[in-house]
C-alpha positions, -999 to +999 in steps of 0.1 A: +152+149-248+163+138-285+145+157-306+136+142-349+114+153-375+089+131-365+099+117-330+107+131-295+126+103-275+131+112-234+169+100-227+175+089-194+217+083-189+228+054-171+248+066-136+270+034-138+282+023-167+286-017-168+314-017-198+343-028-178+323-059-175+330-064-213+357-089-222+358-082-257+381-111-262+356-134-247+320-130-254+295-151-243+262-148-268+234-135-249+248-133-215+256-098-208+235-067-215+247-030-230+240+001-208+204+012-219+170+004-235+147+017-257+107+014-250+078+031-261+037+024-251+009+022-275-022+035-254-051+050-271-042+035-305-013+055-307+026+049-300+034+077-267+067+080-240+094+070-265+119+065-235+158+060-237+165+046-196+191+025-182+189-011-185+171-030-160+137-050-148+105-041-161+077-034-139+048-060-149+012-068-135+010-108-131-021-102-152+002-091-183-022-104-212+016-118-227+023-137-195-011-159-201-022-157-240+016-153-260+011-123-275+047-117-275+070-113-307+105-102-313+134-095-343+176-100-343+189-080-358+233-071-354+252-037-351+284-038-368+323-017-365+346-012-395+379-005-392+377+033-388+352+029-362+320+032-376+286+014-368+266+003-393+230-019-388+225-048-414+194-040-433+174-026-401+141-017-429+138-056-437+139-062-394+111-033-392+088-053-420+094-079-406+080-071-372+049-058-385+045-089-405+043-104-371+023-081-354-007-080-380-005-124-379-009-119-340-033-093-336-013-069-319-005-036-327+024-029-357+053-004-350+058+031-374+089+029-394+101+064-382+098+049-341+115+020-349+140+037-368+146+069-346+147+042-314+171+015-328+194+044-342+197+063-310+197+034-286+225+024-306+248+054-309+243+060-267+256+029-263+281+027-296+310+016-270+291-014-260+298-028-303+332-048-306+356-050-333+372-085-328+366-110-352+334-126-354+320-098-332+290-080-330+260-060-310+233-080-313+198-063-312+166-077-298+133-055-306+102-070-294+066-056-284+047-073-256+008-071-249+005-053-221-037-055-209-035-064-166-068-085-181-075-119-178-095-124-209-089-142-240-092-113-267-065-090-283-045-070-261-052-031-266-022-016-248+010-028-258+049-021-252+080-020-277+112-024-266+147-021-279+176-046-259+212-051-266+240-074-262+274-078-272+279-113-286+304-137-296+299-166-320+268-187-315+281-219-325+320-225-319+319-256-346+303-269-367+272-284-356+257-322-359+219-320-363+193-348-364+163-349-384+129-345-362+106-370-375+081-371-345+076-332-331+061-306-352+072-269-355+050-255-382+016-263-397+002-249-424-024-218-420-002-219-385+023-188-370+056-207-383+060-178-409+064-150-379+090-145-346+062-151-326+078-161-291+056-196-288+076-212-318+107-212-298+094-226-266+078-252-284+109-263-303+133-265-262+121-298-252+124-317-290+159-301-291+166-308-254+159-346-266+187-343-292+210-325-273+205-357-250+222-379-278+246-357-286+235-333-311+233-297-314+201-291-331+175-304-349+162-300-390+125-298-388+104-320-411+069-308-426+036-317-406+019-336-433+045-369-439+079-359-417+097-364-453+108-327-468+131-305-446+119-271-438+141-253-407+171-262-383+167-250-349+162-215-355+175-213-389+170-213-423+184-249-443+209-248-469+225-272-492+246-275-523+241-307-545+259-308-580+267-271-578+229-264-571+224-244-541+191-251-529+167-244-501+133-249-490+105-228-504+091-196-484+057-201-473+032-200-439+054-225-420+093-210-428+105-181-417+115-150-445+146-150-428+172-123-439+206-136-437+190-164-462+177-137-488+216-121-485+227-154-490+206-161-521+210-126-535+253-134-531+249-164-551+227-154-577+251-122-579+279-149-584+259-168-612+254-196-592+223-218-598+196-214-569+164-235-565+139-224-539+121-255-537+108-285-514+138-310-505+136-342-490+155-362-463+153-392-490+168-365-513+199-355-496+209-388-486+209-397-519+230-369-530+252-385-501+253-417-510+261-404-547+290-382-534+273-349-548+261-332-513+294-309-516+275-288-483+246-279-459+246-250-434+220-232-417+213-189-421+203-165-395+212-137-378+231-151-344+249-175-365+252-161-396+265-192-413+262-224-393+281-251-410+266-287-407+288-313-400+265-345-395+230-357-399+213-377-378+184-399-393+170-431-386+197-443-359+224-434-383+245-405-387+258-394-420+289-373-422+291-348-446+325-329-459+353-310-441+340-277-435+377-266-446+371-276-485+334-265-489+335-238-515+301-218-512+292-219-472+329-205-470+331-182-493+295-165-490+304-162-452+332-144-459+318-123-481+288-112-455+316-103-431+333-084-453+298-062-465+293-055-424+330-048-417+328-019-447+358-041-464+343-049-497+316-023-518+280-028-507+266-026-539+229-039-526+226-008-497+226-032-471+247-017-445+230+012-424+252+042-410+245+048-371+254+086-361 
């Protein structure tokens, strides 16, 4: 039993560690899992069993309220190792906001700072082997809390379940990435959930990107409900782009998710003087910048890719190829930059980077 201020967590050890199944010269995003998990039970309107077990199924009634009515919502998040060893979490407060921002949109039950906290931190120093080193390396982290009623009923859920699950993970795109623009599918609506990590925006999104994918793209830049015209996400990320020496990006609001590597990204460039505008962009506006040569770059931001360059837009039955990743000035340099905050290689003067153990 590990034993905090505020929580008790029960620590069950794993018997058979799985690390020798970790190539950490060759990881595969998402594919393998580290040694334990982290869950905890809200029963009687409180938060009970904080449990540290080894990783493996979870026991579930077919009747799961989740299984039939989506109450179901989730964070990334990454663990990080500097060079003397260290792990650090990138800003793990915003993730726990964040989470709660979800819960309270779906009606489910929001997690206490000091559970989240005293979970994430523990789950990750048990299992601090599991976090490489090599370049572009990581542990990512996957928190998510799950309605957990055996009641078929449509109502909120009063029993829930939050868990904590890891993975060692690579890069998630190995180039840069061709997108086209969705003008038929929706995403987000206004007064919708697109604002949240609620799981139903991403199964919504597979069969739309499973069409791209079909012609040859990676992903897809969602359009606005109202008139398809301004761009609002790509795939699962937040858009980027940098016209004239203006780096702008679409506006927060109900249907775009807050995302965090795109409020580090905007904080960097604003530290570095640069001009920002958080503001509704157009298709009809970046192919004009384009056409006029001035669309110097576009990436997407999130926490599995950190910076995704983009490399060609789709639109229309016609692709539009945008400059060498090699000579884009921002998108380079602000990735940089972020890798060097989590590796402990350059000061964090914002307080970022989180100390594990």
């Amino acid at each position: 039993m590990v034993k905090t201020d505020t929580v008790a967590i029960k620590v069950q050890k794993t018997t058979n560690s799985r690390i020798k199944e970790l190539d950490y010269n060759h990881i595969t995003f998402g594919k393998l899992f580290s040694d334990h998990m982290f869950y905890t039970d809200f029963k009687n309107n409180e938060w009970t069993d904080a449990t540290i077990m080894p990783y493996g199924p979870i026991p579930m009634s077919p009747a799961t309220s989740a299984l039939h009515y989506g109450q179901a919502i989730f964070e990334g998040m990454k663990a990080y190792k500097n060079d003397k060893g260290e792990v650090f979490l990138f800003r793990p407060l915003d993730n726990h906001k964040r989470i709660n921002i979800s819960a309270e949109r779906m009606a489910m039950a929001t997690i206490p700072q000091d559970i989240f906290m005293e979970g994430l931190t523990q789950l990750i120093h048990l299992d601090r082997d599991w976090v490489p080193d090599t370049d572009g390396s990581s542990l990512y982290i996957r928190p998510f809390i799950i309605g957990t009623d055996e009641f078929i009923g449509v109502r909120p859920s009063d029993n829930y379940r939050f868990y904590i699950i890891t993975s060692p993970a690579g890069k998630y795109y190995n180039e840069p990435v061709k997108v086209l623009v969705e003008t038929n599918y929706i995403r987000a609506v206004e007064g919708g959930v697109g604002y949240v990590k609620a799981s139903g925006n991403y199964g919504r999104s597979l069969f739309p990107a499973k069409l791209a994918q079909q012609r040859g793209y990676h992903q897809i830049i969602w359009t606005d409900a109202r008139n398809h015209r301004y761009l609002e996400e790509s795939g699962t990320m937040n858009l980027m782009f940098v016209i004239d020496d203006v780096l702008i990006t679409p506006p927060l609001g109900d249907t775009i998710l807050a995302g965090i590597t795109r409020d580090s990204v905007l904080t960097l460039a604003r530290d570095w003087k640069m001009k920002v505008q958080e503001r509704k962009i157009s298709i009809d506006e970046v192919l004009d910048a384009h056409k006029r040569g001035t669309l110097e770059d576009a990436f997407g931001t999130g926490t599995a890719a950190t910076i995704a360059y983009i490399a060609q837009i789709g639109y229309e039955g016609k692709d539009y190829v945008l400059p060498p990743v090699e000579g884009r000035i921002f998108s380079n340099r602000v990735a940089q930059e972020l890798d060097n905050i989590r590796k402990g290689k350059v000061e964090d003067i914002h307080n970022w980077m989180y100390k594990v153990g």
